[in-house]
ROROSE-579265 format. One line per field, with one value per residue: residue number from 1; residue in one letter; chain; z, x negated, y of N, C-alpha, C in turn. Coordinates in pm, 1 decimal, m for minus. Layout:
// residues N
pos <- NUM ...
code <- A ...
unit <- A ...
n_Z <- Z ...
n_X <- X ...
n_Y <- Y ...
ca_Z <- Z ...
ca_X <- X ...
ca_Y <- Y ...
c_Z <- Z ...
c_X <- X ...
c_Y <- Y ...
// end
This chain:
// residues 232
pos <- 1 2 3 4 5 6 7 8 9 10 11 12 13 14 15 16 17 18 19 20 21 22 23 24 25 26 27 28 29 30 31 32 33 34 35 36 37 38 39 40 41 42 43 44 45 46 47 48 49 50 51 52 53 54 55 56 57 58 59 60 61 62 63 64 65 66 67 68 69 70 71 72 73 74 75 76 77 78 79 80 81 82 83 84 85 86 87 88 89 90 91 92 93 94 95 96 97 98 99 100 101 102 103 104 105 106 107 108 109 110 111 112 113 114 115 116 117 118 119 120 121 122 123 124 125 126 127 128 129 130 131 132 133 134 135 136 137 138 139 140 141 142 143 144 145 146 147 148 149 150 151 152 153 154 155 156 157 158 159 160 161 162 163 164 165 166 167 168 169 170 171 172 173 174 175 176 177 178 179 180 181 182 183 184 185 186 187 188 189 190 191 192 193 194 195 196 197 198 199 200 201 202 203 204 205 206 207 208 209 210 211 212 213 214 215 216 217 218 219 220 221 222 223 224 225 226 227 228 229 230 231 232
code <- X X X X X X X X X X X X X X X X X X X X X X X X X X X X X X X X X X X X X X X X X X X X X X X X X X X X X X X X X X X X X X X X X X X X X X X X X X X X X X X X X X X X X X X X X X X X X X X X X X X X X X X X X X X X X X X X X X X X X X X X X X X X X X X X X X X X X X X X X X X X X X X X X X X X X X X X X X X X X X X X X X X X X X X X X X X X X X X X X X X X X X X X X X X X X X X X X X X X X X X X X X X X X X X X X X X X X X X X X X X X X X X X X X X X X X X X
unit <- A A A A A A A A A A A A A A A A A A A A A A A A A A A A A A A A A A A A A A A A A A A A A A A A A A A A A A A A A A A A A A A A A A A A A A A A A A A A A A A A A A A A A A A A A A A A A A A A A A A A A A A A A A A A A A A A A A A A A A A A A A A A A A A A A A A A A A A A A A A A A A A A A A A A A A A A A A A A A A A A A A A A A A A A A A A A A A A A A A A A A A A A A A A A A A A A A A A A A A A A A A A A A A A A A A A A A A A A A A A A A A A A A A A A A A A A
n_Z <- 867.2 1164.0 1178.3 973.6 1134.5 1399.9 1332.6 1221.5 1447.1 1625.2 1397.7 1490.3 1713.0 1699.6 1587.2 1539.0 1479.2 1490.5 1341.7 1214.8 954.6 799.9 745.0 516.7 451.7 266.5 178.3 174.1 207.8 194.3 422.0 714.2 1025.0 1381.1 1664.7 1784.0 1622.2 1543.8 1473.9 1161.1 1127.5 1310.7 1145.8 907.0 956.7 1110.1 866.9 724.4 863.6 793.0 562.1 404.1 368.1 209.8 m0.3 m104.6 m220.9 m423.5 m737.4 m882.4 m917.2 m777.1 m512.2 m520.1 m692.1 m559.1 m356.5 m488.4 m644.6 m492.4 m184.4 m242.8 m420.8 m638.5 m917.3 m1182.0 m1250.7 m1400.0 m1454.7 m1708.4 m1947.5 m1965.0 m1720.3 m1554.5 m1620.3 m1592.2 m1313.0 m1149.1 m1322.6 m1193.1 m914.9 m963.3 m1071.3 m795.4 m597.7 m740.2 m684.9 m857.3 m1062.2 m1400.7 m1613.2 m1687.6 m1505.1 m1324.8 m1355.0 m1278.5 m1022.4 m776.5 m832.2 m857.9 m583.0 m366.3 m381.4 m288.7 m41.6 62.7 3.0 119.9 399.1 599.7 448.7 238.0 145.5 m1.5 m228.6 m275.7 m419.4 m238.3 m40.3 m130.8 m217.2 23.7 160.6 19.8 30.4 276.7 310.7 133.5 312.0 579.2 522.8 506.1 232.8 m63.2 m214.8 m407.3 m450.1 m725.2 m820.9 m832.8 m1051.9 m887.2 m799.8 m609.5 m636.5 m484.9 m480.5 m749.5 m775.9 m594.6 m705.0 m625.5 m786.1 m926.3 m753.1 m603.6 m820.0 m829.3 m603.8 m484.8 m407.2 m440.6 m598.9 m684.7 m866.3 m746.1 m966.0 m1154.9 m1138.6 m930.2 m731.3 m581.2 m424.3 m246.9 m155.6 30.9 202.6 355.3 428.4 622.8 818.1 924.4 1019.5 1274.4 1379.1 1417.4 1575.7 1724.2 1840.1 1652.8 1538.0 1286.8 933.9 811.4 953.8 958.4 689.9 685.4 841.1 703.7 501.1 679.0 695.8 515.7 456.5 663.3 560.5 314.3 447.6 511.4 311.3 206.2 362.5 382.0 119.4 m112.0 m426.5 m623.4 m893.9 m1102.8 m1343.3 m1595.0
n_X <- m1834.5 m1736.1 m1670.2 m1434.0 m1251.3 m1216.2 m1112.2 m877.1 m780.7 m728.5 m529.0 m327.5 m249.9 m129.6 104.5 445.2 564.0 806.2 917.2 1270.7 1330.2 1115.9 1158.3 1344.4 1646.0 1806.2 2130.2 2220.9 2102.0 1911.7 1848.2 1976.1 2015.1 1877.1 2098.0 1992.1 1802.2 1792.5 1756.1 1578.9 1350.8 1297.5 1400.8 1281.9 1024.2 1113.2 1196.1 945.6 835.0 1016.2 1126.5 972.0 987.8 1260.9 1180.2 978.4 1085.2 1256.8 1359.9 1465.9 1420.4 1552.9 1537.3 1288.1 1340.1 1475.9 1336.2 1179.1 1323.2 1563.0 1500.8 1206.7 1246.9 1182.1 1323.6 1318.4 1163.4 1295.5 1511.7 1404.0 1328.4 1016.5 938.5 950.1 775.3 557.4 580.6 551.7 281.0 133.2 167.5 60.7 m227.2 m296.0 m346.7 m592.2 m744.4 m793.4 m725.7 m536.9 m604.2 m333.0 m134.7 m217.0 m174.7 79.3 108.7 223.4 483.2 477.1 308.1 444.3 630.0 410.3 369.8 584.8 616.2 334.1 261.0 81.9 m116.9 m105.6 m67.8 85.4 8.8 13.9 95.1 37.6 m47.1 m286.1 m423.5 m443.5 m599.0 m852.8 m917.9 m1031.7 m1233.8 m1340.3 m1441.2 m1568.3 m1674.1 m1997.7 m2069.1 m1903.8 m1707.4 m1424.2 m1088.0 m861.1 m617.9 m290.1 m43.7 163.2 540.0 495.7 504.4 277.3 36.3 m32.2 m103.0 m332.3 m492.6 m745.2 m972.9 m1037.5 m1109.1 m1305.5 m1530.7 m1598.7 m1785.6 m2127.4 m2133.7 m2200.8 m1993.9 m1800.2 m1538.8 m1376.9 m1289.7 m1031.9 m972.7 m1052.1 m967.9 m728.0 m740.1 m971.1 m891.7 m643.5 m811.5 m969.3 m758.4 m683.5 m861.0 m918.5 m681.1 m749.9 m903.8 m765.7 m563.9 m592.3 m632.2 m465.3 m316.4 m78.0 m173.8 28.3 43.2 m169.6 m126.8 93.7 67.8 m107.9 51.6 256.3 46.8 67.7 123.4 m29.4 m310.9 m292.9 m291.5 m510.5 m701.8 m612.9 m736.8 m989.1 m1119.6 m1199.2 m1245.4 m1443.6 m1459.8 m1713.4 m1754.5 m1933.4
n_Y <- 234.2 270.8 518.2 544.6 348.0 469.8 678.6 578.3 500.6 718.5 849.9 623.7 696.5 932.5 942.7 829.0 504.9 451.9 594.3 697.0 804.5 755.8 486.1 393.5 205.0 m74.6 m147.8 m382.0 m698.7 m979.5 m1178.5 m1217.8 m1035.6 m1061.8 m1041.8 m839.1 m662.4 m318.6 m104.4 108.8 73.0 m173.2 m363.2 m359.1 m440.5 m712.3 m822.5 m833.1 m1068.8 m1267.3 m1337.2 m1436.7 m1700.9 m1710.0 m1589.7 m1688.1 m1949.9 m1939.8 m1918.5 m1876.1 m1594.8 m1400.6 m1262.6 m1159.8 m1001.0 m779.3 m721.8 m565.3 m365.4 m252.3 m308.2 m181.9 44.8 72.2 81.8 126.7 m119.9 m378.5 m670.3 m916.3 m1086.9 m1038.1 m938.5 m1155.1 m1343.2 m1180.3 m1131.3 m1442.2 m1482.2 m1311.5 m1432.9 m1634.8 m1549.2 m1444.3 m1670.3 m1744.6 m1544.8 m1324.0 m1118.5 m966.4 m708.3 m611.8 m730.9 m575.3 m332.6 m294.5 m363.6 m188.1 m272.1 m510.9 m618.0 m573.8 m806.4 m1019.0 m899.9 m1028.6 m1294.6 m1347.5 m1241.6 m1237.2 m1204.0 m1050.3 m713.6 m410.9 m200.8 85.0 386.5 591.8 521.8 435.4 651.4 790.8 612.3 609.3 877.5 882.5 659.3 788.6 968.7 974.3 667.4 506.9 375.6 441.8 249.8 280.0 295.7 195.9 417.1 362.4 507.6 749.4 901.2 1120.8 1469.4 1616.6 1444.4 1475.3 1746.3 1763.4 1625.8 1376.1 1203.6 1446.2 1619.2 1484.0 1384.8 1631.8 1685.1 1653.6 1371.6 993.6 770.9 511.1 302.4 11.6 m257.3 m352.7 m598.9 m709.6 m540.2 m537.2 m756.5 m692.8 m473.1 m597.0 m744.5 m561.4 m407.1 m624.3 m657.2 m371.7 m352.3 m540.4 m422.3 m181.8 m218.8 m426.9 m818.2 m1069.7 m904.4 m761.3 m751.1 m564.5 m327.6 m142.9 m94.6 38.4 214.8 394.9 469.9 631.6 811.7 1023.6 1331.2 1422.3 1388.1 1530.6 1773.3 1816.2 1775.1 2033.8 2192.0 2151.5 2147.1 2345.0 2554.1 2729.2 2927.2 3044.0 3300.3 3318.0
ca_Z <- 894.8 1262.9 1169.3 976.9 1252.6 1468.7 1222.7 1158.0 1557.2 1604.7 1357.4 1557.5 1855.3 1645.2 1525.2 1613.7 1415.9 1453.1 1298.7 1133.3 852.5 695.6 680.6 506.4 448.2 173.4 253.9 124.2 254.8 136.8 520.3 827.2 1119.9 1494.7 1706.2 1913.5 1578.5 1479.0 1359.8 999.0 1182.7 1339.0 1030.4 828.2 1032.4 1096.0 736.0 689.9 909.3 800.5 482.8 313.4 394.2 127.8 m164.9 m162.6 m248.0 m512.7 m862.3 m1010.2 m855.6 m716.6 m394.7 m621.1 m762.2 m448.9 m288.9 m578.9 m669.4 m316.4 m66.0 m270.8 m491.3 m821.2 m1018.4 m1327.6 m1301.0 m1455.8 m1457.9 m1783.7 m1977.6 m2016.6 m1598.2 m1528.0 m1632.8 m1518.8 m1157.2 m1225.5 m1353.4 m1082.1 m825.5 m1001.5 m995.8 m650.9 m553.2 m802.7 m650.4 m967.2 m1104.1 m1526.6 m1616.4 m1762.6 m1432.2 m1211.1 m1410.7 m1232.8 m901.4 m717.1 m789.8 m775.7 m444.8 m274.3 m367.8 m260.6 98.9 143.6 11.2 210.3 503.0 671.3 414.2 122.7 199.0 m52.9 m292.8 m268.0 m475.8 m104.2 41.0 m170.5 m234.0 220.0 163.4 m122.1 96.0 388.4 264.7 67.6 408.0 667.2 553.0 474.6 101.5 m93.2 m333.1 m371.7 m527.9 m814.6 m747.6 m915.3 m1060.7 m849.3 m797.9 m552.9 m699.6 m454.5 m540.2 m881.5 m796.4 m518.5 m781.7 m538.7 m917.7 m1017.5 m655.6 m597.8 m951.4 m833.4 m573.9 m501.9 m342.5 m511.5 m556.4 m798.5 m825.1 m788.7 m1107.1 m1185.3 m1155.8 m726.9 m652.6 m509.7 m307.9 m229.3 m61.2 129.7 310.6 398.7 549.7 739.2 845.4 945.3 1144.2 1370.8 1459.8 1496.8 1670.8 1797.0 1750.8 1592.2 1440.4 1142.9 819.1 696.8 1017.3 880.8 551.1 679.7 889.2 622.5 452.5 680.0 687.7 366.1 469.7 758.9 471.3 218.6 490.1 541.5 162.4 125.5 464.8 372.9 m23.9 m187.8 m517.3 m656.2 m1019.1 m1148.6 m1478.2 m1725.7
ca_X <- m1703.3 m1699.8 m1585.6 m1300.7 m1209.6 m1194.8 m1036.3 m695.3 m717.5 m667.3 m409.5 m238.9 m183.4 m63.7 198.9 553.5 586.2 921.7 1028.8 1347.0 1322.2 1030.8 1142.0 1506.8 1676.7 1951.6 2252.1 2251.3 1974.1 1951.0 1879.4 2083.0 1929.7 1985.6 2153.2 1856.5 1728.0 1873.8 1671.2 1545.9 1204.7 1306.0 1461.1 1185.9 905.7 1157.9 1190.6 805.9 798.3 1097.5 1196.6 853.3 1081.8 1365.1 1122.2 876.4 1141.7 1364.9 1292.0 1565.2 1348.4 1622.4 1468.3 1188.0 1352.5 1590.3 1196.4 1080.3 1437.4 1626.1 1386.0 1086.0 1326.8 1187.3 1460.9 1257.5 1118.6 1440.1 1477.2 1356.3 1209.6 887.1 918.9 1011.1 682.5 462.9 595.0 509.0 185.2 97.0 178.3 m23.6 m307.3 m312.6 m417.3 m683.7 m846.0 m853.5 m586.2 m567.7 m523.9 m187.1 m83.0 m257.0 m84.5 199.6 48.9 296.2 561.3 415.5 201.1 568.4 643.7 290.4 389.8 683.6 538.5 199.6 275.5 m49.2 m235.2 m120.9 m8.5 143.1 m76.4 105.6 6.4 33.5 m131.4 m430.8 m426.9 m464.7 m732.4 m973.2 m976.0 m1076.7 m1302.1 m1474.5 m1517.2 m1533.9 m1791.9 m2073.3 m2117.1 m1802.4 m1631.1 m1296.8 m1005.5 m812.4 m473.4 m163.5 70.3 309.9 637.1 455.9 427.8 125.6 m95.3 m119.2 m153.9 m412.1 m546.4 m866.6 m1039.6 m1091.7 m1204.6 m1449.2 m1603.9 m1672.1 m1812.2 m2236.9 m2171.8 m2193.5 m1872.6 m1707.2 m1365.3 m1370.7 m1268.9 m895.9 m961.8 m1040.0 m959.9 m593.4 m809.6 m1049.0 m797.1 m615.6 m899.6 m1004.0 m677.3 m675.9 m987.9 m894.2 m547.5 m729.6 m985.2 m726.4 m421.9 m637.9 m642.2 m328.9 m226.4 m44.7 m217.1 111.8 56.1 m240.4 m102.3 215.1 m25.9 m155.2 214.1 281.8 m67.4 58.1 118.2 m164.6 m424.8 m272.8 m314.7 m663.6 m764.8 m597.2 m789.3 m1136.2 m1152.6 m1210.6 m1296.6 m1492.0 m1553.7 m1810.7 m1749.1 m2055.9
ca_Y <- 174.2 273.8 601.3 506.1 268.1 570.8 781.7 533.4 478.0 840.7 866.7 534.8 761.8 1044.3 898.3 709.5 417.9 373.7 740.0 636.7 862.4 732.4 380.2 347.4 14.5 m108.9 m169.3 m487.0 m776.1 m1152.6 m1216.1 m1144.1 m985.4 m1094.7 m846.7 m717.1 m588.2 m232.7 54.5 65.2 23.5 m306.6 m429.2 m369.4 m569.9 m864.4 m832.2 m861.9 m1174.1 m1390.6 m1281.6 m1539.9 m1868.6 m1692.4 m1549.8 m1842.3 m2084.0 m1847.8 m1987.4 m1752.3 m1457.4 m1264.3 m1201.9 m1105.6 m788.8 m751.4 m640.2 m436.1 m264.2 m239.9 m248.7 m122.6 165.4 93.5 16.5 92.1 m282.4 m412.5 m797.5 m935.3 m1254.7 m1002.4 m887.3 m1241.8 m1383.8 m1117.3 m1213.1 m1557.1 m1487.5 m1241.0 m1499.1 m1764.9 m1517.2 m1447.4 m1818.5 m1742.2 m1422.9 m1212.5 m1011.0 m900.1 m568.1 m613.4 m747.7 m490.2 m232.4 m361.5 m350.5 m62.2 m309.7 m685.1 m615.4 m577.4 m899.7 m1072.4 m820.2 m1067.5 m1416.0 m1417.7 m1136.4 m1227.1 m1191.4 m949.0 m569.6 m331.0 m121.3 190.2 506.5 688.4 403.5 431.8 769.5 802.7 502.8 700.0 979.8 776.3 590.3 899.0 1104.2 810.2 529.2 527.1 332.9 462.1 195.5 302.2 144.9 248.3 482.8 382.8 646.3 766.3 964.4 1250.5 1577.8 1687.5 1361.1 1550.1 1839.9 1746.5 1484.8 1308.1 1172.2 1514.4 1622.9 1351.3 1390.1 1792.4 1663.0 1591.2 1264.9 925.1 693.2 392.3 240.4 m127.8 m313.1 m394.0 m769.9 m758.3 m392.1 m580.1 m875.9 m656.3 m384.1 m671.2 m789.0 m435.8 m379.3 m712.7 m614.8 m261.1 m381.5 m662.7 m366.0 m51.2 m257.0 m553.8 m946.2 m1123.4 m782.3 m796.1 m621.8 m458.2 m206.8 m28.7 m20.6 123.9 389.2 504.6 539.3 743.4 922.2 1138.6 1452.2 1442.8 1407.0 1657.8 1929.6 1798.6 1812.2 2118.7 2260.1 2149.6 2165.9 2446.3 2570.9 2841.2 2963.7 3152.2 3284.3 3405.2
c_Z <- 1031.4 1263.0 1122.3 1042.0 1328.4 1463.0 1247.4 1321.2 1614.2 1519.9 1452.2 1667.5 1828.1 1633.4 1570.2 1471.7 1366.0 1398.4 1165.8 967.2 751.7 668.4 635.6 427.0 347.9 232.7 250.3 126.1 224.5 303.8 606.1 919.8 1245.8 1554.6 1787.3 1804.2 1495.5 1381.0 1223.6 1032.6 1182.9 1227.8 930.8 862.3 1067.6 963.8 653.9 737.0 945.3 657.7 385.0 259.9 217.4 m33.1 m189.5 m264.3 m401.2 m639.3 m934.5 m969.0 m841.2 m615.2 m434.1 m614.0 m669.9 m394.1 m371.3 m587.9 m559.5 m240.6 m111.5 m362.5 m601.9 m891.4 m1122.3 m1355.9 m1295.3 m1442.2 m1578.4 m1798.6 m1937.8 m1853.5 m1491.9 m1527.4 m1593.1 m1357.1 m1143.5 m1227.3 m1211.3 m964.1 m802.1 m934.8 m856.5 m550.6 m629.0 m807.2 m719.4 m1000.8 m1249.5 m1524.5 m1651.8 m1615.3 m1291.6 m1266.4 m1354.6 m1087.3 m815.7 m721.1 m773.2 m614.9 m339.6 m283.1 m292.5 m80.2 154.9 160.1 127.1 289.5 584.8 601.3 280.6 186.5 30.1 m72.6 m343.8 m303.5 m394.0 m52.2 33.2 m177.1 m32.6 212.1 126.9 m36.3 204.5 386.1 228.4 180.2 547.9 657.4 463.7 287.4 58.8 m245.5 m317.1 m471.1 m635.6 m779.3 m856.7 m952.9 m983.1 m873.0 m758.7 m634.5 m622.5 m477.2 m666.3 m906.1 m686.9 m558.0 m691.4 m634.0 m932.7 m879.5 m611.8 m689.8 m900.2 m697.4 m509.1 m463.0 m480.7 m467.7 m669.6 m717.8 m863.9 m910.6 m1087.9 m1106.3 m952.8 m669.1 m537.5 m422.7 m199.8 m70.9 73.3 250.6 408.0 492.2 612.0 837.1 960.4 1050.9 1278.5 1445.0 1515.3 1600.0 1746.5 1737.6 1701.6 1558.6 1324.8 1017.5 789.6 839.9 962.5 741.9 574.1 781.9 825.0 514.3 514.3 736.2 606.2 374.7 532.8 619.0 335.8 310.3 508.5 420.9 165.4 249.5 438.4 215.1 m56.9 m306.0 m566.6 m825.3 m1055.3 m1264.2 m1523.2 m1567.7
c_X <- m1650.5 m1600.0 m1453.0 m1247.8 m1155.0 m1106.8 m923.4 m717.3 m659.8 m538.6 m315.9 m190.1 m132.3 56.8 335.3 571.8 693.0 1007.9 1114.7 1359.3 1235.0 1022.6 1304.5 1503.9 1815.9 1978.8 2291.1 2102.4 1999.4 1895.9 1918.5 1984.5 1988.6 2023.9 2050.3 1805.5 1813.6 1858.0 1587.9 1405.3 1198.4 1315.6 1329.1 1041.8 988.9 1156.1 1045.1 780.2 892.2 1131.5 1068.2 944.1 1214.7 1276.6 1024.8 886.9 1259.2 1286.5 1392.0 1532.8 1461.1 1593.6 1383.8 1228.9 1460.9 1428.1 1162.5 1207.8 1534.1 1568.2 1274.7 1124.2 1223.4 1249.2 1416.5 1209.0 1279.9 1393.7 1495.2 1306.4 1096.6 806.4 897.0 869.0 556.1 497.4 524.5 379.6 133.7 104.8 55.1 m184.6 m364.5 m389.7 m587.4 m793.5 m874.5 m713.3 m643.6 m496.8 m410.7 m79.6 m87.9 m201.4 55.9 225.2 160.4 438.1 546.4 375.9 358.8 643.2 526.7 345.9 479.0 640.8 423.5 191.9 140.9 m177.6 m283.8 m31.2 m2.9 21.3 28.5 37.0 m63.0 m65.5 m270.2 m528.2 m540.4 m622.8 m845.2 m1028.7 m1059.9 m1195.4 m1418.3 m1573.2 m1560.7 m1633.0 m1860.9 m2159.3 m1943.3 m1764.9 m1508.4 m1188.8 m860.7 m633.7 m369.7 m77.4 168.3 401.7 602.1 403.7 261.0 6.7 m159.3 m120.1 m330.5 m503.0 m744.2 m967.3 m1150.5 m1167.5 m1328.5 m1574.1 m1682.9 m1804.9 m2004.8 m2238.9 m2106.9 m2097.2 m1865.1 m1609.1 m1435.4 m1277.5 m1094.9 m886.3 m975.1 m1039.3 m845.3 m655.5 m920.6 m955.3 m700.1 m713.5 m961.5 m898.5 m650.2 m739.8 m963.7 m764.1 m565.6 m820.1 m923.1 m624.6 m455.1 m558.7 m491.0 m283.3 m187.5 m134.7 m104.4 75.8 m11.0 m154.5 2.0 173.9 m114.0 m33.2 236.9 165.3 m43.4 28.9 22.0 m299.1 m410.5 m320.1 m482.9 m743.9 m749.9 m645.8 m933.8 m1180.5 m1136.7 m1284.6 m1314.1 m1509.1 m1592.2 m1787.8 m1851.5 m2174.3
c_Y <- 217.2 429.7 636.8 442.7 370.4 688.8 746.9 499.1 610.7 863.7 768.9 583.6 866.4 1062.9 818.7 612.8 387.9 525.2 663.7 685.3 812.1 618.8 317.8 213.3 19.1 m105.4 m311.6 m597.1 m959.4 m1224.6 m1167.1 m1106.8 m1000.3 m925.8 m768.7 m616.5 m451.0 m120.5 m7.6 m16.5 m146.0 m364.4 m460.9 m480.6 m674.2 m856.3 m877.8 m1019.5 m1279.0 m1371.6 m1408.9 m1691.1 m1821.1 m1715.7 m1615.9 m1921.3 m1997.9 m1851.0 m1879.5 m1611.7 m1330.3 m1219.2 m1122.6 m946.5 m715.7 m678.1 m541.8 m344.4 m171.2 m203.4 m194.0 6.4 141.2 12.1 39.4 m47.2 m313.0 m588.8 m836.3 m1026.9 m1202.0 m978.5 m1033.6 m1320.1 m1312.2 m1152.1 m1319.1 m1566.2 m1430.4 m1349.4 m1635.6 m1680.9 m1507.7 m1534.0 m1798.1 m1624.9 m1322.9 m1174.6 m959.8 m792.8 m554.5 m608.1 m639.3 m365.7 m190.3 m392.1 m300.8 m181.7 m432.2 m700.6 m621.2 m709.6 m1020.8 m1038.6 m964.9 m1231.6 m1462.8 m1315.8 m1145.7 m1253.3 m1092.5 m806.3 m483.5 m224.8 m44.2 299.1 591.6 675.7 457.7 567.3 831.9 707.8 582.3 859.0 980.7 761.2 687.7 989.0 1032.7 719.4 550.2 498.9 354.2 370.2 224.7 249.6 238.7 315.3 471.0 493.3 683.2 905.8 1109.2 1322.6 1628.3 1592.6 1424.8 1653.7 1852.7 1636.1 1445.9 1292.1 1350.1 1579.8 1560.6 1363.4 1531.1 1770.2 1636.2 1469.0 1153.8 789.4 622.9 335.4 88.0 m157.9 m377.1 m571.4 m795.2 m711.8 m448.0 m666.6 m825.3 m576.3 m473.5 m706.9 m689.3 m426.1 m457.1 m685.5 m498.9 m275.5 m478.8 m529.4 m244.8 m124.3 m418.8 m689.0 m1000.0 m1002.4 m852.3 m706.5 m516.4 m300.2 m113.0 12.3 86.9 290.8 465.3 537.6 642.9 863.9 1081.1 1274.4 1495.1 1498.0 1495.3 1749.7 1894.4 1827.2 1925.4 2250.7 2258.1 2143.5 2289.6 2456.5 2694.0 2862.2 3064.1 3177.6 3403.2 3511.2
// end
């Protein structure tokens, strides 16, 4: 663990946090923002740590899909009786430490709602995210459980697919199980944000330093992997 510690504190000095590019903002927000706060940056972390008080209390879950559609850009989760109750459920879970596959399926866009509800204590399972994590994790500490990678949008995740790297691999790895891969990964990155950015950190920092890890760890895969075949 000390080496991933070391690892995402290195990246923490790499990096500017507040590069505007990599954190854009609707145009349109169900809370106001005072005037000190301006850049997408700002916006976004007051947004992490006032925004719970709105989507707690929102029984007609429009805050709900205002996080997953707006601020989280997947407008494929449509609002729905069928989307409507997986929220719902997902939420219930949560209290209950386990997660069903139906619901963890669903992960990439639930976990952005969980981000806004319980900010100090759930973070965003992000294909990127995990993707930055798995690699981490694989080259970094010492007993490798790693945690299952949602589908995403990026063309180089599949072409740089980690699964089929790992597998070629001699070293020995498993994905935690659907049901506490999401409880599991929170606590890790609580874990991981009180030890890279010290005490009262928030979790969403790590997660969001390994958001914008992406590109760092593509050139790193695609600097230290190689593949050979032998044929006949």
């Amino acid at each position: 663990m000390e080496q991933l510690i070391n690892k995402l504190k290195s990246l923490s000095n790499s990096f500017s946090m507040q590069d505007e590019e990599i954190w854009p903002f609707p145009d349109s927000c169900p809370i106001d923002f005072p005037g000190t706060v301006k850049s997408n940056y700002q916006k976004n972390i007051y947004l992490k740590d006032h925004f719970h008080a709105v989507i707690a209390n929102d029984e007609s879950l429009k805050s709900h899909y205002w996080a997953i559609q707006d601020w989280g850009g997947i407008g494929s989760f449509k609002k729905t009786e069928k989307n409507d109750e997986r929220i719902r459920l997902f939420l219930s879970q949560l209290d209950k430490g386990a997660l069903t596959k139906n619901t963890f399926e669903c992960i990439s866009s639930l976990s952005k709602v969980a981000s806004f509800v319980k900010p100090d204590q759930f973070v965003i399972y992000d294909s990127r995210v995990i993707y930055c994590l798995n690699w981490f994790l694989f080259n970094y500490a010492s007993e490798v459980e790693l945690f299952p990678q949602p589908a995403g949008r990026n063309k180089e995740l599949v072409k740089l697919d980690l699964e089929t790297i790992f597998s070629l691999s001699d070293r020995s790895y498993e994905y935690r199980s659907h049901k506490s891969a999401y409880h599991d990964y929170c606590r890790l990155i609580k874990e991981l944000s009180l030890e890279v950015y010290g005490p009262r950190s928030k979790p969403y920092l790590v997660e969001m330093l390994l958001f914008m890890s992406l590109n760092n760890v593509i050139s790193e895969v695609r600097s230290t992997v190689t593949l050979q075949i032998n044929l006949g």
